[in-house]
C-alpha positions in Angstrom: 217.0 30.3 19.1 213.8 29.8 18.2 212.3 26.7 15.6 211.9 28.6 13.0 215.2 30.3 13.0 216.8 26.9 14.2 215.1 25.6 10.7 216.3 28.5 8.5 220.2 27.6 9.7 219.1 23.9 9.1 217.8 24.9 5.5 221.2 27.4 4.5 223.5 24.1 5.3 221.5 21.6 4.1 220.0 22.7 0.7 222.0 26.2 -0.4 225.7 25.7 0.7 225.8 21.9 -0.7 224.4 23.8 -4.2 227.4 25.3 -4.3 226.2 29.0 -3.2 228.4 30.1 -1.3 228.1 34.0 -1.9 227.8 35.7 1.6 225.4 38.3 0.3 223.1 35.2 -0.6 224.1 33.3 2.4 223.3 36.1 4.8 219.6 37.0 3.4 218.7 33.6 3.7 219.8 33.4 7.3 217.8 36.7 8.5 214.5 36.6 6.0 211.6 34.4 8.4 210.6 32.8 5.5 207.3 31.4 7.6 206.1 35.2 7.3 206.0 34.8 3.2 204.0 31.9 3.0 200.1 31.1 3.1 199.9 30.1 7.3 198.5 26.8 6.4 202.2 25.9 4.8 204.0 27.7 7.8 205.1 24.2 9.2 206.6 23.2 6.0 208.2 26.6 5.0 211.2 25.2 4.6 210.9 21.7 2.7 212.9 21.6 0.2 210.5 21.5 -2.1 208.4 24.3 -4.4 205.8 25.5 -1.8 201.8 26.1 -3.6 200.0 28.6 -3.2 197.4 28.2 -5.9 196.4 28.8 -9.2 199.6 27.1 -10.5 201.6 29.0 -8.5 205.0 28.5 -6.1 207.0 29.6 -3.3 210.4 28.3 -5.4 212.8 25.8 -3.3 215.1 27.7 -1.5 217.7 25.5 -3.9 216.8 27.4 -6.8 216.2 30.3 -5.4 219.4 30.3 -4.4 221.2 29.2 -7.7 219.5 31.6 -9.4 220.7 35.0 -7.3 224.1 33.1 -7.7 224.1 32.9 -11.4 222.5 36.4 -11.3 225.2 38.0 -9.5 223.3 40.7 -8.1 225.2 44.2 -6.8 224.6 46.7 -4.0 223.4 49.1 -6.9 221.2 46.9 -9.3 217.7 47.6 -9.4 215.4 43.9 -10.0 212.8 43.5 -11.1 211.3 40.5 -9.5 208.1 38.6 -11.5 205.3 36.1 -9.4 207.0 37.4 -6.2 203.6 35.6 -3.9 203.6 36.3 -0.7 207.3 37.9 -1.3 210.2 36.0 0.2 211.9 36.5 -3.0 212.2 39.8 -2.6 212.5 39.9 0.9 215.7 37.8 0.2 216.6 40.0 -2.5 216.1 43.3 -0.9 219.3 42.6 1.5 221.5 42.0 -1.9 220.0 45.0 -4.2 219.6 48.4 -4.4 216.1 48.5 -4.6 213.1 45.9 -5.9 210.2 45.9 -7.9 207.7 42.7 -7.0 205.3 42.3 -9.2 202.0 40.3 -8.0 198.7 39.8 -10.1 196.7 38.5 -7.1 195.2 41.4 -5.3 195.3 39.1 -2.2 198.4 37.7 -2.4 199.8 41.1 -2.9 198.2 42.7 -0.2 199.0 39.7 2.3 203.3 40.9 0.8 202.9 44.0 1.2 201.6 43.2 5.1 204.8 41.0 5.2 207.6 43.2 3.7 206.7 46.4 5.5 206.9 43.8 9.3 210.7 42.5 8.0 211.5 46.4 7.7 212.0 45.5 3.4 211.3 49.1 3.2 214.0 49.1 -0.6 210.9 46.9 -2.1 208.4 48.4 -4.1 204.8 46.3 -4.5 203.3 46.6 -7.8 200.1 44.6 -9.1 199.6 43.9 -12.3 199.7 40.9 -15.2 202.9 39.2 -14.4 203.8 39.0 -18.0 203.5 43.0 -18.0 205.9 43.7 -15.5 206.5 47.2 -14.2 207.7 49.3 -17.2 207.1 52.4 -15.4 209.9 51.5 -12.7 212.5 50.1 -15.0 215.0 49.5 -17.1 216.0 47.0 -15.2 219.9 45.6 -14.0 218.6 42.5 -13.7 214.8 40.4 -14.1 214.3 37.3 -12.0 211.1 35.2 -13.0 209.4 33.5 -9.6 207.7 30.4 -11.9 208.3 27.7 -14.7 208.3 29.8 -18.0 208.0 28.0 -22.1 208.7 31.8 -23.7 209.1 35.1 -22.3 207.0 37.7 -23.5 209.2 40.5 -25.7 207.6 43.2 -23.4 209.7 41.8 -20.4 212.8 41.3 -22.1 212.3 45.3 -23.2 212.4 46.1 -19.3 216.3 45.0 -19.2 218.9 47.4 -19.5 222.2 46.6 -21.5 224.4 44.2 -20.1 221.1 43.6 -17.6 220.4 39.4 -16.9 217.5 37.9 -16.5 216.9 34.5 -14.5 213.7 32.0 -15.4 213.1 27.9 -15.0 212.3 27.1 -18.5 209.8 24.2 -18.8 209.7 22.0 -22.0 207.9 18.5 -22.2 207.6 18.5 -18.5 211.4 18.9 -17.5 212.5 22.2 -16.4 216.4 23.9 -16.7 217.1 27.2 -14.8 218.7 29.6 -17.7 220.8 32.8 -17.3 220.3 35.3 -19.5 222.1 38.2 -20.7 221.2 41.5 -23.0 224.5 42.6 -25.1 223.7 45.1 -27.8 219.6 44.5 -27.6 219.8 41.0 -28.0 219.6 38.1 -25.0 222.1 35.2 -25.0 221.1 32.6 -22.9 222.7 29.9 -20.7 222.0 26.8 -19.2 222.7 27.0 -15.4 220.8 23.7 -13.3 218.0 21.6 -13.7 215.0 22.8 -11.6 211.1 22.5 -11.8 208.4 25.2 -11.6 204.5 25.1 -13.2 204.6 27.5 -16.2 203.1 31.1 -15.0 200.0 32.9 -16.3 201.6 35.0 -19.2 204.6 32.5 -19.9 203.2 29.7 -21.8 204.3 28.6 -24.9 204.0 31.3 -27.9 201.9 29.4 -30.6 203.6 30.4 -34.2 200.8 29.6 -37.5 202.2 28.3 -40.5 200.2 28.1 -43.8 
């Protein structure tokens, strides 16, 4: 056993199983996904804090903890298609690849995206399509969507995303409000999304995601 994987095991029982994730689908992807390969190889030593991981510009690896609370609540199926938003260097849908039918990871950052693409085709994520564009556009083309998971803090999600989900789809995001962030649950019933509270977590709010300003007169 080598660090790394002796430090993935150390990570499953030390920040998802006490979570109370105890899905084996969930449990399994985060066992075999070499999360050091999805992260910027200055923060390869600390892969697997557990603790957001930044990778500039406002932007996060997520905690493996709510990562892993959010797939729970999400309840993802052999034959969902997810779309998955901010997705970096993409461990996200690395880990999601092994629970799905198939993923769409949307990065804005040319780099970034070229460096997941690089990554995903070496850990054989070959059910992951890489699409770059504005994270608050996501991938229209490839949907509707079973299920949308945000990789960031957001204040509002933009309509155009919500129109990506299918009915009876969910959607997973860490909504930030006065500094103190709460992982939601969402779910589209009959065009409209009903949302849920689901743990507290923390995220910085993602280009595309901030606050929608509403003018009164």
């Amino acid at each position: 056993m080598n660090i790394y994987t002796a430090r993935r095991t150390t990570m499953v029982d030390t920040q998802v199983r006490p979570s109370d994730v105890t899905k084996f689908p969930i449990i399994d992807a985060m066992l075999q996904v070499a999360r050091e390969k999805f992260v910027p190889t200055s923060q390869k030593e600390t892969a697997y804090v557990g603790e957001n991981l930044e990778i500039g510009d406002n932007r996060v690896v997520l905690e493996p903890r709510t990562l892993a609370k959010m797939l729970d609540g999400l309840d993802i199926s052999p034959d969902d298609l997810v779309l998955d938003l901010g997705c970096g260097y993409g461990y996200s849908s690395a880990v999601i690849a092994r629970m799905a039918e198939a993923v769409v990871a949307v990065e804005e950052d040319s780099y970034i995206a070229r460096d997941a693409q690089e990554a995903l085709s070496e850990a054989q994520a070959d059910n992951v399509i890489l699409h770059e564009a504005p994270l608050a556009e996501g991938a229209p083309e490839h949907g509707p969507y079973d299920v949308i998971i945000v990789q960031g803090g957001v204040a509002s999600i933009p309509a155009a995303i919500l129109d990506q989900m299918k009915d009876g789809a969910r959607i997973g995001a860490v909504f930030v409000e006065n500094g103190v962030g709460e992982a939601r649950i969402g779910y589209k019933i009959d065009g409209n999304i009903t949302w849920r509270s689901a743990f507290n977590a923390g995220a910085p709010i993602l280009p595309g995601f901030e606050a929608v300003v509403e003018f009164t007169f």
